[in-house]
Structure formats: C-alpha cells, structure tokens
C-alpha positions as CSV (number, residue, x, y, z in Angstrom):
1,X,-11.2,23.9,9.6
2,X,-8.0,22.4,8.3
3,X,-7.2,19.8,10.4
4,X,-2.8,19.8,11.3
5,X,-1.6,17.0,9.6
6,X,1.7,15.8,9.8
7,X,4.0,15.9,6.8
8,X,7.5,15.5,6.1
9,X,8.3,18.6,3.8
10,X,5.6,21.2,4.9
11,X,8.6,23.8,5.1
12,X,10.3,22.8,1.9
13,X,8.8,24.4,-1.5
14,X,6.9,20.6,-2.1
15,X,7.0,19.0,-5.4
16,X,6.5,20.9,-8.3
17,X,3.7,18.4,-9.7
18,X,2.1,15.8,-8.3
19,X,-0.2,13.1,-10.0
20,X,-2.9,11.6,-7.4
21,X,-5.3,8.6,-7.7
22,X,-8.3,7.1,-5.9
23,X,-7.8,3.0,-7.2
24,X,-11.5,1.7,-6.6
25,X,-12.4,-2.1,-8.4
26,X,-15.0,0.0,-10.1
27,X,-13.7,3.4,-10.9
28,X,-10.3,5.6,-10.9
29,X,-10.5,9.1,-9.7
30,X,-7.1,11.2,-11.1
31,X,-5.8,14.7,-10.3
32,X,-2.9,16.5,-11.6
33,X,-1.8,18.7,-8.7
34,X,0.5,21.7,-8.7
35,X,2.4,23.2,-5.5
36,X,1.6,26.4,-4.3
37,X,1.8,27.9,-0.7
38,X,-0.9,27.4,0.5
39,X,-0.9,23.5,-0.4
40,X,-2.0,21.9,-3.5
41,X,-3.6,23.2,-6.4
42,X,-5.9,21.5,-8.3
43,X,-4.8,21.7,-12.5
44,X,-7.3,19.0,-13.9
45,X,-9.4,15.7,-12.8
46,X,-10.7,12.6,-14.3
47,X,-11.8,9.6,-13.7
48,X,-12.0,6.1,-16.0
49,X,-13.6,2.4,-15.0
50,X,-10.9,0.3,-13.7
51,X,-12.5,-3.0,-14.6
52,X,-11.9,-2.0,-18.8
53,X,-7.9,-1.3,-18.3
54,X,-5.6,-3.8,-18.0
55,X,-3.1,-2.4,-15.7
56,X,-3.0,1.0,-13.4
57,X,-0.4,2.1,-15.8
58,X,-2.4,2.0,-18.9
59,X,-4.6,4.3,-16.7
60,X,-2.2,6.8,-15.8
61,X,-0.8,6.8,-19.8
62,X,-4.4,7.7,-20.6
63,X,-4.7,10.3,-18.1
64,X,-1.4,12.0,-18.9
65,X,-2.2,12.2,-22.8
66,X,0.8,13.8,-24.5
67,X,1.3,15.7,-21.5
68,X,5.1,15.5,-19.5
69,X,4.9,12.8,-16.9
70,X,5.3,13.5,-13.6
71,X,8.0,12.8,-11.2
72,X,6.1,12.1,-8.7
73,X,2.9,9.8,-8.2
74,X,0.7,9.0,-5.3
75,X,-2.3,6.1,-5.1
76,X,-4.9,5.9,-2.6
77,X,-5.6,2.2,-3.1
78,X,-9.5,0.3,-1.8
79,X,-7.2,-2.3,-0.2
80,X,-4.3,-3.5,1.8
81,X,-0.7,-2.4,1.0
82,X,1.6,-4.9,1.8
83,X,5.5,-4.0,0.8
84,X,4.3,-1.6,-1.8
85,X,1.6,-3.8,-3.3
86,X,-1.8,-4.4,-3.4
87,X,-4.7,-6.4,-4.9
88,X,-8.2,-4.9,-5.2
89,X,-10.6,-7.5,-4.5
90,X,-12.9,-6.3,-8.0
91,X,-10.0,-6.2,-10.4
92,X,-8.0,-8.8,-12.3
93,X,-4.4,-6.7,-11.9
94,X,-2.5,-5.9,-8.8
95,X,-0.9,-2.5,-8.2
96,X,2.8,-2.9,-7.7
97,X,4.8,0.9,-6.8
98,X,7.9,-1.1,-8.0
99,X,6.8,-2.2,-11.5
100,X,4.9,1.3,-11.7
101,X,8.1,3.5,-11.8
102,X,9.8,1.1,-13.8
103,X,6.6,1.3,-16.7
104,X,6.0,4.8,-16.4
105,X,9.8,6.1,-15.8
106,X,8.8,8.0,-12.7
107,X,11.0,9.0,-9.9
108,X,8.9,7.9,-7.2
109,X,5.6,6.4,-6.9
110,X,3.8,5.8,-3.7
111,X,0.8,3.5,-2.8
112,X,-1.1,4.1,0.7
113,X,-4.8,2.8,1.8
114,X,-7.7,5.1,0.1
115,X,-8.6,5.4,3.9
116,X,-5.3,6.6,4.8
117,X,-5.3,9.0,1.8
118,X,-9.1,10.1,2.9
119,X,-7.3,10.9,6.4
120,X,-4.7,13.2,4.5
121,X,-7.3,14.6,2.5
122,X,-8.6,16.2,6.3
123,X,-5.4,18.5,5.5
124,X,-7.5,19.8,2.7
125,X,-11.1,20.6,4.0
126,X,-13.3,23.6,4.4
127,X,-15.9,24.5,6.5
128,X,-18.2,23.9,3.6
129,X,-16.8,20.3,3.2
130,X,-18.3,19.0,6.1
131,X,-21.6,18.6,8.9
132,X,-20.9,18.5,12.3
133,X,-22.5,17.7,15.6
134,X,-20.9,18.7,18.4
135,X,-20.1,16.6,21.6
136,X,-20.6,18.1,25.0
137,X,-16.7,18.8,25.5
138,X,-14.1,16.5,23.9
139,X,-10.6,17.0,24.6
140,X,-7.9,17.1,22.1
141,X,-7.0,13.6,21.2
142,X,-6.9,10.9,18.3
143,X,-9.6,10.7,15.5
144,X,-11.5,7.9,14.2
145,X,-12.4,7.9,10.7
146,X,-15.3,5.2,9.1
147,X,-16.4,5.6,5.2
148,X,-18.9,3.1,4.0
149,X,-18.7,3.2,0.4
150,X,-18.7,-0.1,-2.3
151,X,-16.3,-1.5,1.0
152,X,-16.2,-0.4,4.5
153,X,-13.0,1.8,5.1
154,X,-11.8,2.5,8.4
155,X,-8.5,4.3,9.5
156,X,-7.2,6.6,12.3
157,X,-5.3,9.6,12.6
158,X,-3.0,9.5,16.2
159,X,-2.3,12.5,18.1
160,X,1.3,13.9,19.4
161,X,-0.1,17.1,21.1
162,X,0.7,19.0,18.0
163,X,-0.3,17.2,14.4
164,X,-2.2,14.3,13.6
165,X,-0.8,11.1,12.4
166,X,-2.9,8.7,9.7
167,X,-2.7,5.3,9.5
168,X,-4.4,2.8,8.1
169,X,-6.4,-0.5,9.4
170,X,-8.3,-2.8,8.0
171,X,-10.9,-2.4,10.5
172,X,-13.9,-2.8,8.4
173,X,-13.1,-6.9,8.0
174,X,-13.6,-7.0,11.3
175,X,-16.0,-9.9,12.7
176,X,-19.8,-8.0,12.8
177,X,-21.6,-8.6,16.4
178,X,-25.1,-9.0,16.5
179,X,-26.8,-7.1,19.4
180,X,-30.7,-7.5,18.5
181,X,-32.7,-10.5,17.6
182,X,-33.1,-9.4,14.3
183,X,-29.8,-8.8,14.4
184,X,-28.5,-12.4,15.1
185,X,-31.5,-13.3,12.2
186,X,-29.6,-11.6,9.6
187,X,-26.0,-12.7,11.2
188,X,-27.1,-16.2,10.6
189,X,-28.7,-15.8,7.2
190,X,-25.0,-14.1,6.2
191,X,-23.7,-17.4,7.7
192,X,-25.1,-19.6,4.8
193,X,-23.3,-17.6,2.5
194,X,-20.2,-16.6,4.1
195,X,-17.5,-18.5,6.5
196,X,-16.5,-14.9,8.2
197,X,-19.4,-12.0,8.6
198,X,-17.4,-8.7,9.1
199,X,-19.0,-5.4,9.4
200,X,-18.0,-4.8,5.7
201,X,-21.1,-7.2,5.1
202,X,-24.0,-4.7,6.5
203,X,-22.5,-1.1,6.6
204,X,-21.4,-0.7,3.1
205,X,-23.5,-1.2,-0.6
206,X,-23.4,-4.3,-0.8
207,X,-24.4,-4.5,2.9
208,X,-27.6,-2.4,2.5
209,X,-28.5,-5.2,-0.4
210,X,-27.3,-8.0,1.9
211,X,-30.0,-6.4,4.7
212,X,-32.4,-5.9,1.6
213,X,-32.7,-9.5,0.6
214,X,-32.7,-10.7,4.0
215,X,-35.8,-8.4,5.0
216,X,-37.4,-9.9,2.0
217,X,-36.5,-13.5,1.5
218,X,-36.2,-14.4,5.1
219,X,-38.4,-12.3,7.2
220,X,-40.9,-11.5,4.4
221,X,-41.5,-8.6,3.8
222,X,-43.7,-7.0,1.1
223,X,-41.6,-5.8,-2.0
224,X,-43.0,-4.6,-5.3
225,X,-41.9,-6.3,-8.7
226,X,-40.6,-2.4,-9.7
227,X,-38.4,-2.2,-6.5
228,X,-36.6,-5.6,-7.0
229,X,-36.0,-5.0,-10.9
230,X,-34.8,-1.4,-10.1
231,X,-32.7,-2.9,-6.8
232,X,-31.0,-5.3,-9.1
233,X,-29.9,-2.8,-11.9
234,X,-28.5,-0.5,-9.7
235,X,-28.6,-2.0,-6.3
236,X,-28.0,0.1,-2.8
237,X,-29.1,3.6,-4.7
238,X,-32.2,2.3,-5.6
239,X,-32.8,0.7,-2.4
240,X,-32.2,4.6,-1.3
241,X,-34.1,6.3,-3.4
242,X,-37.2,4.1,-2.9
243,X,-36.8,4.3,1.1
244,X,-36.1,8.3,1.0
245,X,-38.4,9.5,-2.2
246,X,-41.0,7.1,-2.5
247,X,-41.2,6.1,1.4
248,X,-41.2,2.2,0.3
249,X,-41.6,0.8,4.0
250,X,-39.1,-2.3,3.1
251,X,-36.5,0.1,1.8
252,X,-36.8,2.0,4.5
253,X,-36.5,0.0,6.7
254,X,-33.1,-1.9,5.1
255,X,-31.5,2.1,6.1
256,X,-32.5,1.9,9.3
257,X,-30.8,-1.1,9.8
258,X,-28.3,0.1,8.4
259,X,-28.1,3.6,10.0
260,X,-27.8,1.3,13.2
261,X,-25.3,-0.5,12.1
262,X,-22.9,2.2,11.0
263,X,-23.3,4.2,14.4
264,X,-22.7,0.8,16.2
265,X,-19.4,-0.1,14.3
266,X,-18.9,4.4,14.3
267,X,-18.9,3.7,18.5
268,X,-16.9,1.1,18.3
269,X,-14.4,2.2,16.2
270,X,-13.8,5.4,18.4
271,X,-13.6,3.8,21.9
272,X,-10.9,1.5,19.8
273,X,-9.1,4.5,19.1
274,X,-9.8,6.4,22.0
275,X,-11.4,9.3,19.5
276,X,-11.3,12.1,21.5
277,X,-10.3,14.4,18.8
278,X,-13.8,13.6,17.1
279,X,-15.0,11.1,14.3
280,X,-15.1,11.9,10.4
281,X,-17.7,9.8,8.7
282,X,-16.6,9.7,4.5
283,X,-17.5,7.7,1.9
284,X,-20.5,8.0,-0.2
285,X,-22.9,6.3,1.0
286,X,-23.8,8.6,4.5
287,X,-24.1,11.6,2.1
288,X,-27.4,10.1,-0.2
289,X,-29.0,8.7,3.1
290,X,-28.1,12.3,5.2
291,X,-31.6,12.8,6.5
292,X,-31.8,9.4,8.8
293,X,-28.0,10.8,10.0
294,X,-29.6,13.8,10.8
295,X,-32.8,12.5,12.0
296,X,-31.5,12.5,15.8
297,X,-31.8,8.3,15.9
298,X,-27.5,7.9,14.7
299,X,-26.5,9.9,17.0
300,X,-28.7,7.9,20.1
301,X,-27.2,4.8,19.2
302,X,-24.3,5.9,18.4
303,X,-23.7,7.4,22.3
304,X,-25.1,4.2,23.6
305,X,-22.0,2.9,25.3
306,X,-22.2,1.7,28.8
307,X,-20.3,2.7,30.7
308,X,-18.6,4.5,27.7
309,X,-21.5,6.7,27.5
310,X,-19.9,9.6,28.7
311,X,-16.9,9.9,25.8
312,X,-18.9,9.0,23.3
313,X,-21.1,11.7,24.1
314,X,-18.1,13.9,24.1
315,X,-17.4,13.0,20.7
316,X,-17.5,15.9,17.7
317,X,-19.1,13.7,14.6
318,X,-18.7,15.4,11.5
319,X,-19.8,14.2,7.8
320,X,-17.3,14.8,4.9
321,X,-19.7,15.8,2.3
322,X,-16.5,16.2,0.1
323,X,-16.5,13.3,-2.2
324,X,-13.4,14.0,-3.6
325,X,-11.2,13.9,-0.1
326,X,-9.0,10.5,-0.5
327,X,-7.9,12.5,-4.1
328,X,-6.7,15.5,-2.2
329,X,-5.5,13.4,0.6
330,X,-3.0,11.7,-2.3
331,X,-2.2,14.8,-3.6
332,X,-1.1,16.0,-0.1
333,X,0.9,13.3,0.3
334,X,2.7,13.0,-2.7
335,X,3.3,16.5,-2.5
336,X,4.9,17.0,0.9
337,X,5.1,12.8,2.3
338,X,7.3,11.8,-0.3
C-alpha cells in the first residue's frame, strides 16, 4: 500500500548509504540503510538511551563502531527544528546539523520532525504494517497523521494530485478543549499545575497518568496500593495493562478517557487538514490499547462532527502497527531528500 511520496531523487541511483535516527529524550533508534531499487534496504539497527550520552554525536560514533562513516545522515528529531536545530525537551544537549557534520566529518546531515520522518516512513509500508477502517467514500486529498507516544506528534502530508507532501506542525501543543463536565473537571485540575493545557497533556503517556491521578485524587476513585506502586514504576503501561488484563475499573476507565480524547483531537486534526486522503494514527501508544480502538466507541466519536459529520465519516483511519516507521521515514529521506 505504498503510499506516493514526493522526493527529490526518486529517478537518480539515491545515496549509496544512508545513516537514519529516531532522537527521542528517552531513547535513540539507528539504522544503517543501503540503496537499492526498490528503496532502502535495511543493513543493521540499534538503539541506545539518549539521557546517558552527552551529545548525538557521541551516539552516532557508538553506533558506527569502526565501521566507515557515512556521507550522509538523516534525524527524525521529538521536537521543533528551527534553522537546523533543535532541543528535546528530556535531554540536557541540543541537536545542531551544523556542529554535526563538522564533529563527525560528514557531507551532509539533515534534521526533520520525528513526525515528519513518521510521514516519510508511509513511503515504506506494507499491507501488514497497518489496520484500517474504511470510510464510506473519501476522495483523494491530504492526510492527517496523529501519534501519541511519550509526546503527542502531529503532522500532515498535502496533496498535488499526484504525490504527497509531509510537513510538520506542532499541533499536539495545541490548547486542549474540554467538551464534557468531566472534561472541564480534569481541564481545571491540569490548570493548577500548568499555565497552558494542550492536547499533549491527555493524549499521550504522560496524559493517560495525568487522567490517572485526576480520576483518583480528585474525583475519587477506588485504586489498589499494587496499582499505584506498579503505575509509578512504569507509569502509562501499567495503567494499560491493569485496565486491559486485569479489568481494574479505574484504569479502565483512565483509556476511555483517553480513547475519547485521541478521536476528538484525531477529528480535529483532519477537518484542520481537510484529510480527505485518510488519517494514519502512529505512535506507540494506540498499538498496546488496540482493542478500545477497535471496540467501535473511537470511531463514534471520532465521526461526531456536526455538521462535519459527513467527511469525517468519509475518512479511511488506518493504525500504523509498524513501530519502526519514523526510522524508515529518515532513511527515505536521506536517501532520496537530500
């Protein structure tokens, strides 16, 4: 189902190698990637915790090894990129192409959005790589693409009637609007905590533990001594696991809440975008809760639009289960964008 991307050098041989990176605050995801004709091949993966390395070059030294460098590196970045630099909110380094090639001696180094290397990384997918529900007759036309992960991500990919465009947004920073009582509850409890409430704050990790504590510090709710120790060692998963394997009603409902969330800001983001051409939900997250997307529920809120209703309901949703996506998305890039 590879989706027509547009690149700059799909007719040219591409370069030879290629080293790509996923830069998250908690965790690096390389791949060394070789050009062949039918796109990128993989040669070898790793990752490494970003939080124990000083700089992303010390990174890509220990990735490389004794091994040639490449000419040619692209970094999908969990942030901004501003005149080829970035700062990850987690990390106590910034990213700076510049400074890269000048440290590493390589030709060319590139830094996009992890969002807009996710978008690339449609270039790249199977059938196998994703579920989909179909709309009732979309026409051709731009995609929308949301991944709550540790962040929210949120980018686009515009359509020219032939190949699809990425871009990148910062979407998910966004201000976060209430539309149920409890809803305006939780926006309020944020409130004594934070100046600006985005959407960030309640479809992502941290906002399924943000919905968690407020379910059971403000509005009470039962919650065993086991759940609380186990939600704060390894926070949204085990908020997960207790709502989806051991039915823990409080858990459970924290997803819902957050199911409803993310088909809210999903809607949102595709009448923004006028996402005819469908909308890919990535990250991790929507792949450990897949049942409640699956469930039928999502995809009711999600449609409820207004007046809207209609193109929403048009809409072809499909869930990367690929976890590995922005990686092949950089490796796309710096094969054929650069």
């Amino acid at each position: 189902m590879r989706i027509p991307i547009a690149l700059k050098d799909t007719d040219s041989p591409g370069r030879p190698l290629v080293l790509a990176a996923d830069l998250g605050g908690t965790k690096c995801n390389m791949a060394l990637f070789r050009h062949q004709d039918q796109g990128p091949v993989l040669l070898r993966q790793d990752h490494f915790p970003s939080a124990q390395f000083s700089s992303m070059a010390d990174i890509v030294r220990k990735f490389i090894g004794t091994d040639p460098m490449p000419d040619v590196i692209c970094i999908g970045v969990a942030g901004p990129v501003l005149e080829g630099k970035s700062k990850l909110t987690n990390l106590t380094w910034d990213v700076d192409q510049q400074q890269l090639e000048q440290e590493l001696g390589v030709g060319k180094v590139a830094l996009i959005n992890d969002l807009e290397a996710t978008a690339y990384g449609l270039a790249a997918l199977e059938d196998k790589d994703v579920l989909s529900f179909p709309g009732n007759g979309g026409t051709p036309g731009n995609i929308a693409l949301i991944a709550p992960g540790t962040g929210l991500g949120e980018a686009g990919l515009y359509w020219d009637g032939a190949h699809y465009h990425p871009f990148a947004t910062e979407g998910g920073h966004a201000g976060f609007g209430p539309r149920e009582a409890i809803d305006l509850e939780l926006f309020n409890h944020l409130h004594t905590q934070y100046e600006h409430i985005s959407w960030e704050r309640v479809v992502s990790g941290q906002g399924i533990m943000n919905i968690f504590h407020f379910l059971v510090e403000v509005k009470q709710r039962p919650c065993s001594e086991a759940l609380m120790a186990a939600a704060k060692e390894d926070g949204a998963a085990a908020v997960s696991q207790a709502a989806l394997t051991a039915g823990d009603p409080t858990a459970r409902e924290a997803l819902d809440m957050f199911v409803r969330y993310l088909a809210i800001e999903s809607a949102n983001l595709v009448l923004k975008m006028k996402g005819t051409g469908g909308l890919y939900i990535g990250g991790g997250i929507p792949v450990a809760v897949l049942p409640l997307l699956q469930s039928g529920e999502w995809l009711h809120v999600f449609h409820k639009g207004g007046r809207m209703r209609p193109l929403l309901e048009s809409v072809d949703v499909h869930i990367v289960l690929q976890a590995k996506t922005a990686l092949f998305g950089a490796g796309w890039y710096g094969m054929y964008n650069m």
